[in-house]
Structure formats: C-alpha cells, structure tokens
MARBALUM-28291 format. One line per 5 residues: number of its first residue (from 0); their letters; for each residue x, y, z of N, C-alpha, C. Coordinates in Angstrom, 2 decimals, always signed. Example, Ala and Ser with C-alpha at 12.3 -4.5 7.8 and 13.67 -1.06 7.14 Angstrom:
<rs>
0> as> +13.19,-5.69,+7.80,+12.30,-4.50,+7.80,+13.20,-3.30,+7.80; +12.85,-2.25,+7.08,+13.67,-1.06,+7.14,+12.90,+0.03,+7.87
</rs>
This chain:
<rs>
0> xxxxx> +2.53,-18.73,-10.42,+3.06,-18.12,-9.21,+2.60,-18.94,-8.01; +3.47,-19.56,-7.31,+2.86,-20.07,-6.13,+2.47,-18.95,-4.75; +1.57,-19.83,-4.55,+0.31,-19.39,-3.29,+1.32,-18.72,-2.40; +2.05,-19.09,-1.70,+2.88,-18.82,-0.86,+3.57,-16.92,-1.32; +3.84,-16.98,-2.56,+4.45,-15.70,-2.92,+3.15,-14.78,-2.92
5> xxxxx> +2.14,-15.31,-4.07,+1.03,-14.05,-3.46,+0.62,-13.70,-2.26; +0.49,-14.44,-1.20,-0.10,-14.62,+0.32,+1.08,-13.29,+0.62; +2.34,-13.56,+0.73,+2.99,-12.56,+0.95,+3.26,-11.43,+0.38; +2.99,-11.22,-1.10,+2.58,-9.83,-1.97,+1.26,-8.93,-1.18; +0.33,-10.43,-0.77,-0.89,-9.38,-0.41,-0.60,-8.67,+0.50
10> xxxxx> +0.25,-9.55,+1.63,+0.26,-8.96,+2.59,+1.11,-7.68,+3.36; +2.31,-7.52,+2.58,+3.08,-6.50,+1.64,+2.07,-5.47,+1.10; +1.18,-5.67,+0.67,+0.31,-4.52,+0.09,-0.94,-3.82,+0.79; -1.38,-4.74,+1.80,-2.14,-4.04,+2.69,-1.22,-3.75,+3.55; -0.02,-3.85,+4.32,+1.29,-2.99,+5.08,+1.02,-1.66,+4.12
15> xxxxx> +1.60,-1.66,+3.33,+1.79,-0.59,+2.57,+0.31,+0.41,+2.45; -1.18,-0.13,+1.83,-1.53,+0.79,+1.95,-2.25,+1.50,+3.16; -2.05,+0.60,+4.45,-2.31,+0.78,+6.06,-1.61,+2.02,+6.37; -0.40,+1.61,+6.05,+0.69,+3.08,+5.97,+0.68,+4.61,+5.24; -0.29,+4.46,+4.56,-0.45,+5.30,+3.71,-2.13,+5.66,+3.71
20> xxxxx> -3.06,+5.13,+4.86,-4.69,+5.08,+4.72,-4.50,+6.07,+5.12; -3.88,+7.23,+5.87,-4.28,+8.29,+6.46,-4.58,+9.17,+5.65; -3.50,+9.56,+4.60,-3.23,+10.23,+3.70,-4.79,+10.14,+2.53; -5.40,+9.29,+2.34,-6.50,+8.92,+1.82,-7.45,+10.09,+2.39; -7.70,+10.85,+3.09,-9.10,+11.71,+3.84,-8.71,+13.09,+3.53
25> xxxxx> -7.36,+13.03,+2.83,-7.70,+14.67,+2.78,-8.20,+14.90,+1.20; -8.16,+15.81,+0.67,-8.77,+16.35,-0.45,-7.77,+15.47,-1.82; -6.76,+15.90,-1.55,-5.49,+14.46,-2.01,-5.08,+13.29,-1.98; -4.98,+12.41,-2.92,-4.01,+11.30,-1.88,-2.77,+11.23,-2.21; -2.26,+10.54,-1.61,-0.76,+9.75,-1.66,-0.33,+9.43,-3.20
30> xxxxx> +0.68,+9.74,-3.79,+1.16,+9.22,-4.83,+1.77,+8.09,-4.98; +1.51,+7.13,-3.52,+2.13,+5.93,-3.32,+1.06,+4.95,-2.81; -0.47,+5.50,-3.44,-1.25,+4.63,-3.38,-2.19,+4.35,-4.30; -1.17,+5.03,-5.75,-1.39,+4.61,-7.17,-0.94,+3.26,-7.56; -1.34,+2.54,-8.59,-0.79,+1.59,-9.26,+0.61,+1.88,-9.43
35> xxxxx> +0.94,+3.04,-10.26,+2.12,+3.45,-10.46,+3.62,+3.59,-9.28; +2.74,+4.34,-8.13,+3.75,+4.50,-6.80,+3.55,+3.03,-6.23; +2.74,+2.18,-6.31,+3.25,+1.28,-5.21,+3.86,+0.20,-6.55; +4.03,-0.08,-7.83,+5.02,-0.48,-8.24,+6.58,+0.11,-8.25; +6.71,+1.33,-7.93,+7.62,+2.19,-7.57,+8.21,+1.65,-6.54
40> xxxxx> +7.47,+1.68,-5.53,+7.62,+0.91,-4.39,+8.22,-0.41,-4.25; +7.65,-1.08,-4.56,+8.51,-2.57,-4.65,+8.91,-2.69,-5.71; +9.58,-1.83,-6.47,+10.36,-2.24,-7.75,+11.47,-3.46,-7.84; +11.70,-3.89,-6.82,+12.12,-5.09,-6.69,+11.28,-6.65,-6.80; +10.36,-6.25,-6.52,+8.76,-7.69,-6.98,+8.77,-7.16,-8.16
45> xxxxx> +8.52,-8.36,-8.38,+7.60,-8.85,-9.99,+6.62,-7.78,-10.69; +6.60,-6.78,-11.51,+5.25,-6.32,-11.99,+4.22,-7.13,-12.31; +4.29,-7.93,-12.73,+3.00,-9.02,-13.06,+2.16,-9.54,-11.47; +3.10,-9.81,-11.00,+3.32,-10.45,-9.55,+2.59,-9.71,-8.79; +3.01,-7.91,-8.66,+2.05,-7.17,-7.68,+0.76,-6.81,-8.30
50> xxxxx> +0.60,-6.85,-9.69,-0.99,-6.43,-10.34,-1.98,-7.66,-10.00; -1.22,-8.75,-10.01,-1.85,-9.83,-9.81,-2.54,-9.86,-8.38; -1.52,-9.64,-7.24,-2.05,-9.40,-5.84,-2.94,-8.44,-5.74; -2.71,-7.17,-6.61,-3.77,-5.91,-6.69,-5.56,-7.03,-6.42; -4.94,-7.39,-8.04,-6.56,-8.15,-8.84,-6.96,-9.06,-7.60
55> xxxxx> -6.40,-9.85,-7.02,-6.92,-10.82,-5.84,-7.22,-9.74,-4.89; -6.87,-8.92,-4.50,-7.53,-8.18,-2.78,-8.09,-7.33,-3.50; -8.35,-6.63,-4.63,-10.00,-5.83,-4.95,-10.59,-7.44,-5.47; -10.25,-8.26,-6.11,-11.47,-9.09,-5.98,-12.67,-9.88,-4.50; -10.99,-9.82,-4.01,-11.32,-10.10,-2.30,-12.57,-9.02,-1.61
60> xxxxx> -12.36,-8.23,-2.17,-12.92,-7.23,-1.54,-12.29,-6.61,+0.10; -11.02,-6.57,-0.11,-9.80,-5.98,+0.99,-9.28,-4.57,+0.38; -9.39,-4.39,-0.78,-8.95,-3.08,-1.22,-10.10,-2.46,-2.56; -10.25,-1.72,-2.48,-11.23,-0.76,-3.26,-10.13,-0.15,-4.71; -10.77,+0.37,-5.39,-10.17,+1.42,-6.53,-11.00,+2.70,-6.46
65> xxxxx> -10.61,+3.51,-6.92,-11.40,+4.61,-7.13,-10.58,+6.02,-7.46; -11.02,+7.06,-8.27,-10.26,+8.08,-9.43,-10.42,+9.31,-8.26; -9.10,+9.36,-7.70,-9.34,+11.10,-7.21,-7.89,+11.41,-7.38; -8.19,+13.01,-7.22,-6.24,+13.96,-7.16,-5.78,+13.35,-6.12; -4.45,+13.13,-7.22,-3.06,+12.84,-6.36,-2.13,+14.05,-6.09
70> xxxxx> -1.67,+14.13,-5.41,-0.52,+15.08,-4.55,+0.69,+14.90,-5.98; +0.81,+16.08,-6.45,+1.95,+15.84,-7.33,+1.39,+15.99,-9.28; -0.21,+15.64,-9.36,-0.38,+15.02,-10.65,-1.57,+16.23,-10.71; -1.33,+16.55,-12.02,-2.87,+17.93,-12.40,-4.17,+16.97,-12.85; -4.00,+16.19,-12.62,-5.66,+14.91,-13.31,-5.69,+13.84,-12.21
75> xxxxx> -7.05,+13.70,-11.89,-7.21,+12.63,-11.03,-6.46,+11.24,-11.85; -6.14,+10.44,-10.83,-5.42,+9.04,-10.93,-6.72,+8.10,-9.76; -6.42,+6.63,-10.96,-6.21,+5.64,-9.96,-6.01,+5.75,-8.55; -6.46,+5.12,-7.69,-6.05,+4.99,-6.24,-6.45,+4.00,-5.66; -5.47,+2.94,-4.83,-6.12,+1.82,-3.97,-6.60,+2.32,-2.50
80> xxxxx> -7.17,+1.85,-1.97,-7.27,+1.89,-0.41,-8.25,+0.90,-0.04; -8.15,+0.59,+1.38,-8.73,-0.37,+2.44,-9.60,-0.39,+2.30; -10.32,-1.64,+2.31,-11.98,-1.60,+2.65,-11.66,-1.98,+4.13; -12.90,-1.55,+4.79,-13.10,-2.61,+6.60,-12.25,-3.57,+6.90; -12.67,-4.61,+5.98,-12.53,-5.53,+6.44,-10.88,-6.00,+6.03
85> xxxxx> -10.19,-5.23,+4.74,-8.83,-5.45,+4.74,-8.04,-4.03,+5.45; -8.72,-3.20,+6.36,-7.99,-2.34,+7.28,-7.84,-3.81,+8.40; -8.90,-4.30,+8.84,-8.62,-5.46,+9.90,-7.57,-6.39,+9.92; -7.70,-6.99,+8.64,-6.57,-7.95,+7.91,-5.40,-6.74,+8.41; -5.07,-6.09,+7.56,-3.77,-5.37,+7.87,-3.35,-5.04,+8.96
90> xxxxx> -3.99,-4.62,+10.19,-4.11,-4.18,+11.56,-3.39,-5.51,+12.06; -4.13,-6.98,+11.92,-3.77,-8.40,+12.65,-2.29,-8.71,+11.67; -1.82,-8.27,+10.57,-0.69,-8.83,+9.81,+0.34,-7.57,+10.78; -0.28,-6.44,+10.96,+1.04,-5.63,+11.60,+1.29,-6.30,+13.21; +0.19,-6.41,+14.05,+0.40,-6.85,+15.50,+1.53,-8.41,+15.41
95> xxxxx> +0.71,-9.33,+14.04,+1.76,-10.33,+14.05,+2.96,-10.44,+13.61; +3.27,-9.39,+13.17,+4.99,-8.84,+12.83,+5.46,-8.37,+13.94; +4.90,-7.53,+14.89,+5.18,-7.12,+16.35,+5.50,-8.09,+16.94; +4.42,-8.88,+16.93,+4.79,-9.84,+18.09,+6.02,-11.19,+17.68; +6.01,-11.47,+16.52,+7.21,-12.46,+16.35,+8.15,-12.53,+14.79
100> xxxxx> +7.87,-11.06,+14.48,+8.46,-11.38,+13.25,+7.98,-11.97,+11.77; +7.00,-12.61,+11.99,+6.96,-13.59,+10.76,+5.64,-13.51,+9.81; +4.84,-12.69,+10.15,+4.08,-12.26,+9.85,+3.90,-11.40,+8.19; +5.32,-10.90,+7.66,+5.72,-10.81,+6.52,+7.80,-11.06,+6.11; +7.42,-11.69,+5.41,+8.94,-12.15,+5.16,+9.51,-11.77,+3.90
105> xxxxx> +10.96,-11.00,+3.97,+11.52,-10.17,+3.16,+12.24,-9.34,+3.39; +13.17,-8.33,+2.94,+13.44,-7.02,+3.18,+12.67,-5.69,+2.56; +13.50,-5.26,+3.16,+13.02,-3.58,+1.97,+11.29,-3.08,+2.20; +10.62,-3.74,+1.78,+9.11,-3.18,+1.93,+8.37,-3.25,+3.47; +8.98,-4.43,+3.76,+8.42,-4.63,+5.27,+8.69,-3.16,+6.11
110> xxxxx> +9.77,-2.83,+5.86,+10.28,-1.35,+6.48,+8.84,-0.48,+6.82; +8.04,-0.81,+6.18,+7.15,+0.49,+6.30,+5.99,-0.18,+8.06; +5.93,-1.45,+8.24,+5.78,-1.45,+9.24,+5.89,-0.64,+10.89; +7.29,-0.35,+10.59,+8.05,-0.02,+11.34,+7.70,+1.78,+11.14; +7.49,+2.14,+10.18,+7.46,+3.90,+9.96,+6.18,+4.06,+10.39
115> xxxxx> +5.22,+3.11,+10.58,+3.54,+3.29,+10.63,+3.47,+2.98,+12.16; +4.25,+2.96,+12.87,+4.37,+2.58,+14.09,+4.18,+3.90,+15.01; +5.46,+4.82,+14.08,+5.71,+6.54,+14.66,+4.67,+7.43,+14.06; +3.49,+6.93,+13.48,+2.67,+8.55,+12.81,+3.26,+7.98,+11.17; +2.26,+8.93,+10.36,+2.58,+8.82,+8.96,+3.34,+9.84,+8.62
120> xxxxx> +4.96,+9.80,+7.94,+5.67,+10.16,+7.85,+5.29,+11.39,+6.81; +5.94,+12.22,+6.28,+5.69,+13.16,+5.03,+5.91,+12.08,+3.86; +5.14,+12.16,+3.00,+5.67,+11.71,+1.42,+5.59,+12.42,+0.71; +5.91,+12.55,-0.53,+5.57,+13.45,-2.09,+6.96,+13.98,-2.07; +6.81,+14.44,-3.41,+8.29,+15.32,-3.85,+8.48,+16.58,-2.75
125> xxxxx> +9.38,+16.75,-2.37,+9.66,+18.28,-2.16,+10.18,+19.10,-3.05; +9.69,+20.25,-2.87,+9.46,+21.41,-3.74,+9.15,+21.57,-4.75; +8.46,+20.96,-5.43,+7.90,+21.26,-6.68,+6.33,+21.59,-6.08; +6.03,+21.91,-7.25,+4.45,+22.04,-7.29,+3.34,+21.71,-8.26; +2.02,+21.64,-8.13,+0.90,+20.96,-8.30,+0.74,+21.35,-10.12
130> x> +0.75,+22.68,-10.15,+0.58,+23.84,-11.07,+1.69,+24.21,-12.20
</rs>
C-alpha cells in the first residue's frame, strides 16, 4: 500500500473519530467508533487498508482501544478513540480542510468534517432498543 493512501486513511480516521469523540463520555459509545461501524463507514476503502491505518495510529499512539457498551449492542465492544495528542492531529487536519481544501482528499467520508462543524449530530438506529 503506498504511503500516500495510508497518510490519507489515517487521516480519514481521526476526522471520523473527532466527530464522534463526544459521544465517547457518556456511559455509551457510538456504534461508529467500533471496528465494525467505522468499516461500515467507509465501506468503500479497502478492509485491509483501514485495519491497517487502525494498527499504525494505535501504534502511533493517536488512537487508543478499549472494551465498553455500545449504544445498540447487550455486551461491551471494541472501541477506538483519541489520545491528546491525535485529538491535536485531528483538530490541525480539520482547520486545514477549512482553510484550503486539501487537507483530506476524496469523497463520501470527508463529509463528516463538515457535520462536526454544526454540533454532533444524533447517530444509532432509531427505534429499536438496547433490551
């Protein structure tokens, strides 16, 4: 895989879970900040491709793992989220999409830039339940 495609997977993936860090503090998280939901998510990338970016930013030490309830699932799951120092990274990759665009290149996923702009939107199924 060339450098160039992961550089932009990573950076695709801290967008994504920047967008979704809020959701991380309550008693729940996000079902889109599983392994599972954020291949959901870019189901258009590579599966190999985004586990691979996973493995580089927790090796990086930009994203963490760790087992708590998800919104939607009766058993704790998997979950990524930010460390410090890749909330920072992600913070300087969103201002440089603000300011000229180029900062991530693609369609479709970049979108979430733009939703993290207005507040964190609702996610999860509607109407079902936990139980």
């Amino acid at each position: 895989m060339p450098s160039e495609e992961l550089d932009r997977l990573e950076r695709l993936l801290l967008l994504h879970l920047l967008e979704h860090r809020g959701q991380q503090i309550r008693f729940e998280a996000s079902q889109w900040t599983t392994e599972f939901g954020i291949l959901r998510k870019f189901a258009d990338e590579d599966a190999g491709e985004l586990k691979q970016a996973l493995r580089v930013l927790e090796m990086g030490r930009m994203i963490y793992r760790r087992t708590q309830y998800v919104v939607g699932y009766s058993e704790p799951k998997h979950v990524f989220s930010l460390t410090p120092s890749g909330h920072r990274k992600a913070l300087e990759y969103r201002r440089g999409e603000d300011g000229d665009g180029s900062a991530v290149t693609g369609t479709g996923p970049s979108a979430v830039v733009a939703e993290s702009e207005e507040g964190p939107a609702p996610r999860g199924p509607r109407g079902t339940s936990a139980g």
